[in-house]
C-alpha positions, 0 to 999 in steps of 0.5 A, spaced: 475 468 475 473 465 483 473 458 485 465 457 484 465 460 477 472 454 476 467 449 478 462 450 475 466 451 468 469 444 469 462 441 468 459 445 464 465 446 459 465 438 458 458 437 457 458 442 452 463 440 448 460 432 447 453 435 446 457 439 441 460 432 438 454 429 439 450 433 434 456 435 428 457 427 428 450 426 426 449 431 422 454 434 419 460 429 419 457 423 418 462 420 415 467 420 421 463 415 423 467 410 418 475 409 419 478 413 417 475 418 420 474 415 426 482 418 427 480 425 425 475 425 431 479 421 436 485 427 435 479 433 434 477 430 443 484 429 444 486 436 443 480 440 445 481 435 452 489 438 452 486 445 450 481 445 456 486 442 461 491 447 461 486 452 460 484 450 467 491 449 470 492 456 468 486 459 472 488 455 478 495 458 478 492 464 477 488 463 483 493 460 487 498 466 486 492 471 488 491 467 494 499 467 495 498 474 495 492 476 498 495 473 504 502 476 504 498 482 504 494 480 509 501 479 514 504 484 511 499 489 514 499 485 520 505 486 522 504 493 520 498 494 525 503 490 530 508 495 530 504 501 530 500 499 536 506 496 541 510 502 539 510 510 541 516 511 537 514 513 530 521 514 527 520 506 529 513 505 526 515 509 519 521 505 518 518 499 519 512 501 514 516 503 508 520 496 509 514 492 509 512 496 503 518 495 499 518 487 500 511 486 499 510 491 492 517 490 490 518 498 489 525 502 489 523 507 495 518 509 499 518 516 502 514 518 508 511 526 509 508 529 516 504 535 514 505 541 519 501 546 520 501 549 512 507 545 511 510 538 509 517 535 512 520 529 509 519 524 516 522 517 513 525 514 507 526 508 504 530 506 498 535 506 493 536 513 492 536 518 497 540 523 495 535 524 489 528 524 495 532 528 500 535 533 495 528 537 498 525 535 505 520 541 505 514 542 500 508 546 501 501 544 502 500 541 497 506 542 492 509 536 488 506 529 488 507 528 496 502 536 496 497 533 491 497 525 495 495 530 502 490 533 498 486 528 494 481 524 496 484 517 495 490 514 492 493 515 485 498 512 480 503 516 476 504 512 470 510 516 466 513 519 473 518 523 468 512 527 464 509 529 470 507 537 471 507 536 479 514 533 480 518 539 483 524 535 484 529 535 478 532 529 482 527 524 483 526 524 475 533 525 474 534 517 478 530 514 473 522 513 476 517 511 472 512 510 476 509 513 483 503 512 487 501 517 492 497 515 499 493 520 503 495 519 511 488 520 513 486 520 521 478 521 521 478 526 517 484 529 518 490 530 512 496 528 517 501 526 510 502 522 505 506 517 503 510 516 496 511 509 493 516 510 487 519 504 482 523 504 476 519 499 472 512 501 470 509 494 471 511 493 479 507 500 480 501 499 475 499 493 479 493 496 481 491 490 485 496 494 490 491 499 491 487 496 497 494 494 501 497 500 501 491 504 503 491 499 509 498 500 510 497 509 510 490 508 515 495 504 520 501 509 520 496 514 520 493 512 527 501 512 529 503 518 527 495 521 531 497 516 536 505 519 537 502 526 536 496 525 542 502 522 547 507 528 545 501 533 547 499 529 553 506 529 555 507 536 554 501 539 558 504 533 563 511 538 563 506 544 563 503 542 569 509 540 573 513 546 572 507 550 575 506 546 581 514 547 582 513 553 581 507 555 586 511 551 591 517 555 590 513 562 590 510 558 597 516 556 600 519 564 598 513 566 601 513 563 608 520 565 608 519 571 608 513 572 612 518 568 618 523 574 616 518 579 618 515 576 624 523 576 627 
């Protein structure tokens, strides 16, 4: 239900209903017209005035609680955004992503994997149950649900976490998780990781409502960790680049050393 379809319901939903009256009380119940009728009519317009009240009260506060969430997801993202760009520190961007993620869903924890080559290393966790996520903080590409969250095309939900084929830890399922989205981390095209969010109460994690914050939360963490990465590579040619210029003039130092030597 949107605001416009609201409006148009408080009009047409009370002139639908005297219309309604309207032609039941010259056809069908004449007789209402009369005393005591009258009273019958009078409760009938009372109770369907109180029906149509709350009925639109309820949508209201369903709108407002979307509105309330749409804008603390709006924030929550933000602030995701904000520390990702002012920050080159990843462990710094990772810890803070998953903090805001277990505020913002209500989850138990939040895991974040890096892919390396063919393999996926545990980089973050954040939660309850650490000793159960990092009993193994290495998986193959693909392996488990972090594997298959790397390799999909888009987000997915686990709704029995525990009948799962892909869970490779014991532990996890163990904890008591019901729930697990799995969240590709993408950077133009490129697979960079994945991110895991686990709950034990099947409700919190099924809102699927979740799903476009999350996706906006992995496409701000993916650019961190491409960014962490560009400025890890940059600096290392940098490194590269230093230690062959101290060397060429070493070797020329060397060089008109020895050619001093010679000439004495």
């Amino acid at each position: 239900m949107t605001l416009l379809r609201l409006k148009w319901l408080t009009i047409v939903a009370p002139v639908t209903f005297l219309a309604v009256v309207y032609v039941l009380l010259h056809t069908v119940f004449v007789s209402l017209h009369r005393f005591p009728g009258i009273l019958a009519l009078a409760a009938w317009a009372v109770a369907g005035v109180a029906l149509f009240s709350f009925s639109v009260f309820l949508l209201i506060g369903r709108l407002e609680r979307r509105i309330v969430q749409q804008n603390n997801d709006l924030s929550a993202l933000l602030e995701v955004g904000h520390v990702a760009a002012a920050s080159l520190d990843l462990s710094e961007v990772l810890a803070r992503s998953a903090d805001v993620v277990l505020a913002v869903t209500g989850a138990d924890d939040v895991e974040v994997w890096l892919l390396h080559d063919e393999h996926l290393d545990l980089a973050m966790h954040r939660g309850s149950a650490a000793t159960a996520f990092s009993a193994q903080t290495r998986l193959d590409r693909g392996e488990g649900l972090p594997g298959a969250a790397v390799i999909a095309s888009e987000a997915f939900l686990v709704d029995d976490l525990a009948a799962d084929a892909r869970v490779v830890r014991p532990t996890v399922r163990g904890a008591g998780f019901a729930t697990y989205w799995g969240v590709p981390l993408r950077h133009r095209g490129e697979a960079l990781g994945a991110i895991g969010i686990a709950s034990r109460t099947p409700a919190v994690a099924v809102d699927r409502a979740r799903l476009t914050f999350l996706t906006g939360v992995a496409e701000r963490v993916a650019s961190a960790v491409a960014n962490a990465r560009l400025h890890d590579r940059v600096l290392g040619d940098a490194v590269v680049e230093e230690r062959v210029r101290i060397a060429r003039e070493l070797h020329d130092g060397l060089a008109q050393v020895l050619g001093k030597a010679d000439d004495a």
